[in-house]
N, C-alpha and C positions, 0 to 999 in steps of 0.2 A: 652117346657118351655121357656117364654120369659127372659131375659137378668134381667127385671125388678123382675124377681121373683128370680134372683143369689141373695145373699151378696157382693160377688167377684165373676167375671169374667173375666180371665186372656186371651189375646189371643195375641201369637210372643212375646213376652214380654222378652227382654233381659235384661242384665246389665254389661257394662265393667266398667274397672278401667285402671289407666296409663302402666300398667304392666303385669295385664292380662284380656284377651280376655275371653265372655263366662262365667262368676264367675252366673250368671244365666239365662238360657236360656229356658225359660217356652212355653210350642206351645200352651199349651188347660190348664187352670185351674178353676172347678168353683166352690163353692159353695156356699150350700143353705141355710136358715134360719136354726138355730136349730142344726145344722149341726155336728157333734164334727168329728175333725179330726186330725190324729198324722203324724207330720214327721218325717223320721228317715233318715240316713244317716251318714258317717262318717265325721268327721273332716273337715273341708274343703270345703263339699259339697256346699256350699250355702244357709243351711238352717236356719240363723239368717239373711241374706241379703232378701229372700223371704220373712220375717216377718216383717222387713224395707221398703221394697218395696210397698208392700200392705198398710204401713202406710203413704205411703208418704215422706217419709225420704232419701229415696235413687232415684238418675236420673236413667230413664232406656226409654229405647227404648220399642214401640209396643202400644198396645190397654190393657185398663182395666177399667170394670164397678166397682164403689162400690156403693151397694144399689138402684140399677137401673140406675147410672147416670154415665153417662163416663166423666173421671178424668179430660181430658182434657178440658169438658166445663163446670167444677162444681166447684164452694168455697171449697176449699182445707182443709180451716180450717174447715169449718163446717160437710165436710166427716171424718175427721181427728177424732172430736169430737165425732163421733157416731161408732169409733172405740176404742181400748184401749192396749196397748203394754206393757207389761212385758217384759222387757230385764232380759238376763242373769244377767249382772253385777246389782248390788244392788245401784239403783241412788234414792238418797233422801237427798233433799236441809236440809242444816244447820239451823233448826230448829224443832218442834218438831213433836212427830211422829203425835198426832192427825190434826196437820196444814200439816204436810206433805198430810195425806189423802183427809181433806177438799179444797187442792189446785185442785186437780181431780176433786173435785165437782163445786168448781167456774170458771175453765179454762172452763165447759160446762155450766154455765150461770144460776148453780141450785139457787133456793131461799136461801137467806139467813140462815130462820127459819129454815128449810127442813134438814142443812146442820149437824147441833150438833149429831142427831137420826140414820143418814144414818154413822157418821163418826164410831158413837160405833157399831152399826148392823155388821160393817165389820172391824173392829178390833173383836169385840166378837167372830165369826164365825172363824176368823185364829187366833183363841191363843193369842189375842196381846192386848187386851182390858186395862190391866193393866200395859201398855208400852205406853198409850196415854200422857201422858206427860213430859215422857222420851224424852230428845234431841238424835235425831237419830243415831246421829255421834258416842253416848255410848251403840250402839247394840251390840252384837254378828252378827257374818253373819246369822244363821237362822233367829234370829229375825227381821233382816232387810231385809231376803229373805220374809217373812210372812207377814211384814208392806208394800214390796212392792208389794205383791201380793193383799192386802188390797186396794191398791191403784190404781191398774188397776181394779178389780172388783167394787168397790163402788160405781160406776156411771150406772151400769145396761149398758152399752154398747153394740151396738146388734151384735158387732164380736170381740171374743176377741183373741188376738194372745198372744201368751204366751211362751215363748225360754228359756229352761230348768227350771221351774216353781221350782223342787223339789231340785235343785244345791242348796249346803250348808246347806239342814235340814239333820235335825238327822233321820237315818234309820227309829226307831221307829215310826216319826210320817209323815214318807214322804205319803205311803198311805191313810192316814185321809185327808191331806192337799188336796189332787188329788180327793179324793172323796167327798169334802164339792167343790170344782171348779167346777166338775161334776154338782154337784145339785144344786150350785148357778147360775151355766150357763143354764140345765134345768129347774130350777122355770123361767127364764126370756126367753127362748126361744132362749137366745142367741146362734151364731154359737162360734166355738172354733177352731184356729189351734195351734196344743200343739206340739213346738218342745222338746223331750227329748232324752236320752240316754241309761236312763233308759225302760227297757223294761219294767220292772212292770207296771212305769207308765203307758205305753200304754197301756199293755193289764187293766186295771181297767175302763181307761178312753173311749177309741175310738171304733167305731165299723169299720171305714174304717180309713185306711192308705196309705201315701205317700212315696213311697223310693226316694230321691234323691242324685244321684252320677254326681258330676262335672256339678253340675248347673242343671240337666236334671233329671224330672219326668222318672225313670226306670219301676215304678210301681204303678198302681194308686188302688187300690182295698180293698175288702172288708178284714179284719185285720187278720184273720183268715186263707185265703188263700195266702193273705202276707206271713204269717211266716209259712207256711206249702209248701206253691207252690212258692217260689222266682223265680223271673223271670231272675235272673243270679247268677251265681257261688258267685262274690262280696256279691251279696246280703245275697244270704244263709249262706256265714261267719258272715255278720253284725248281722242276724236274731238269731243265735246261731243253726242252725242245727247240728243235734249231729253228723253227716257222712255225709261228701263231699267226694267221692272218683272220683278215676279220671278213666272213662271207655269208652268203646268201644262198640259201636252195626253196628251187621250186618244184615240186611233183608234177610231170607231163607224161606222156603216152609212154615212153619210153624209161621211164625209169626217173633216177631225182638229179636234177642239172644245176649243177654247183657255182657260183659267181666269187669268184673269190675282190679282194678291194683291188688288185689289181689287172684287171679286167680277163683271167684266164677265166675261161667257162669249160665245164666236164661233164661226161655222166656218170655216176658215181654207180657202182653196179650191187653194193647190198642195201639195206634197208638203214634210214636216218631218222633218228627217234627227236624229233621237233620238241620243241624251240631249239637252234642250235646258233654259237654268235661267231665261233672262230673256227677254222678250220689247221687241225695241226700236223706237219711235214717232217719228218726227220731225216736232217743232213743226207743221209746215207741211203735216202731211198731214191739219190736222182742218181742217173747214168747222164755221160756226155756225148755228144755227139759225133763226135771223132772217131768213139769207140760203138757205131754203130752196129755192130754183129752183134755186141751185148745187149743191144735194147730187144726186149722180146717183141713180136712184133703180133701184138694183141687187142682189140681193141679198146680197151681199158688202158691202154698204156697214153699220158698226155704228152705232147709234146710245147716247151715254149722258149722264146726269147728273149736272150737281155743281154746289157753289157759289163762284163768286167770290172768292178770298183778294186778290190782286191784280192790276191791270191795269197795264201800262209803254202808254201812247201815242207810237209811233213816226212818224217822217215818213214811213212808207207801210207800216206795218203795226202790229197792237197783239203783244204778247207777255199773255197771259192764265193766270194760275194757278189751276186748278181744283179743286178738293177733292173727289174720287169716294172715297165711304166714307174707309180711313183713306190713300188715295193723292193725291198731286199730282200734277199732269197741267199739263203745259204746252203751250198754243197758239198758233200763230204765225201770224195774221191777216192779209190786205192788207186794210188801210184801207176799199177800194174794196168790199171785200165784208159790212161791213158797214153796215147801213141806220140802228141806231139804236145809241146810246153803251151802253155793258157798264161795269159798276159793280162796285165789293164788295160781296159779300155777295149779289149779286143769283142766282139758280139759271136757272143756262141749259142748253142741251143741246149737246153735240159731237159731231160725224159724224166717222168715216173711214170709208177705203175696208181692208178687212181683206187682200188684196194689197199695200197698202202697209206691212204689218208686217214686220219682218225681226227671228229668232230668235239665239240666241247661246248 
């Protein structure tokens, strides 16, 4: 694929500041038309300065196309204008909220006529139609999170970057909001880079994901195998994996035998790419004992013991705290598979499958 068929095309692409070196240091970023894409990352990382960047906003060192044309020999403003930037922070001029919106559509040169239709279309769709001639400065923060989100979308923009779109709405309707962005962005084919915190968001929104720690793409991949296979330890905490333990493998006649800190030992049946520090579990790959017909009965499958600290009872599954020697172990149960109630203190036994471990 040519360069001309990216949105963005990142290539070396740094960025310092007087104080620190590195705040981001991009090797390879691109994408495509249509594109939706989440980043995630902790505090610090650089992922509202990436969203700057790409807009033009921040000086940075390296190469980068947008929309076929490299930055450096293209009208700025008029790349600028075929992008659209949601910041965190809720910025909307002292005035009202329907001229707040209409300013997006005249900062890109729409018709006049054009502009009354497109201003309600996108107050109507986030909640806010009836805050059109409300003065901005008398929102709530959701409302002014909703009007500003009104205002980066309304112009159909063919990349829209977006830096915690869902901060300051009400739980209730954070998912609606994510999912009308969604469908606003695919009726228009637009790309999407959505930084949040929120993981809900992500999982509704994105099919691929970026992890970035200290400026640097960690992970570039499909979302799925993001939060299932993190490609380090960091990550796997940021992702919420249910068990990070910390282990040990040794290569013997038989394949690689796993030591986890709390003294279960395994043999891990495909290949483990050394140096490795933690070994990571997720919730929902143990089975219980009770419901043994469901454990397959394979040799890969582990079996181990611990006691009950505590039990959460969900509307279709339990969440289980386990105590194997000096580790906790958490299980994440459907309802349906178990036969009899799990207690504190009670000593049960957990299965997985040792294929479903993934190293870090």
């Amino acid at each position: 694929m040519s360069t001309k068929e990216y949105v963005l095309n990142m290539q070396q692409v740094s960025v310092d500041s007087k104080t620190r070196k590195n705040i981001l240091s991009i090797e390879n970023l691109t994408v495509r038309p249509g594109e939706l894409v989440a980043v995630l990352g902790p505090n610090g990382a650089g992922k509202s300065t990436l969203l700057r960047t790409i807009n033009l906003l921040q000086p940075y060192r390296g190469e980068m196309q947008l929309f076929g044309q490299d930055v450096r020999n293209a009208n700025k403003t008029l790349l600028r204008r075929r992008s659209a930037l949601v910041f965190q922070e809720t910025l909307l001029l002292d005035d009202t909220v329907f001229n707040n919106v209409a300013k997006a559509l005249k900062f890109r040169g729409t018709p006049t006529p054009k502009i009354p239709q497109r201003v309600h279309t996108a107050l109507k769709t986030f909640g806010c139609e009836h805050l059109a001639n409300r003065s901005a400065r008398s929102l709530s923060g959701g409302e002014a999170k909703r009007v500003c989100i009104a205002c980066g979308l309304v112009a159909d923009s063919e990349l829209l970057l977006l830096d915690e779109p869902s901060a300051s709405l009400d739980v209730g309707i954070r998912a609606e909001i994510i999912e009308k962005i969604r469908q606003w962005a695919q009726a228009r084919e637009a790309a999407v880079i959505l930084v949040s915190h929120n993981f809900t968001d992500i999982l509704h929104f994105a099919e691929r994901a970026i992890a970035l720690f200290d400026g640097c793409i960690v992970q570039d991949d499909k979302l799925e195998t993001l939060m299932r296979r993190p490609a380090n330890e960091q990550l796997a905490r940021l992702v919420g994996i249910d068990n990070v333990i910390p282990c040990q493998v040794e290569r013997g006649n038989r394949g690689y035998s796993i030591k986890l800190a709390n003294a279960i030992e395994f043999l891990y049946p495909g290949e483990v790419k050394t140096p490795i520090t933690a070994c990571c579990l997720s919730g929902d790959a143990f089975y219980l004992n009770n419901t043994s017909s469901l454990i397959p009965h394979q040799p890969q499958v582990v079996t181990i013991e611990g006691r009950v600290e505590r039990v959460l009872r969900g509307i279709r599954n339990y969440t289980i705290w386990v105590k194997v020697r000096e580790q906790s172990l958490i299980a994440r149960v459907p309802q349906s598979h178990i036969s009899s109630d799990v207690y504190p203190h009670e000593i049960i036994k957990l299965a997985f499958n040792a294929a479903d471990v993934h190293f870090v």
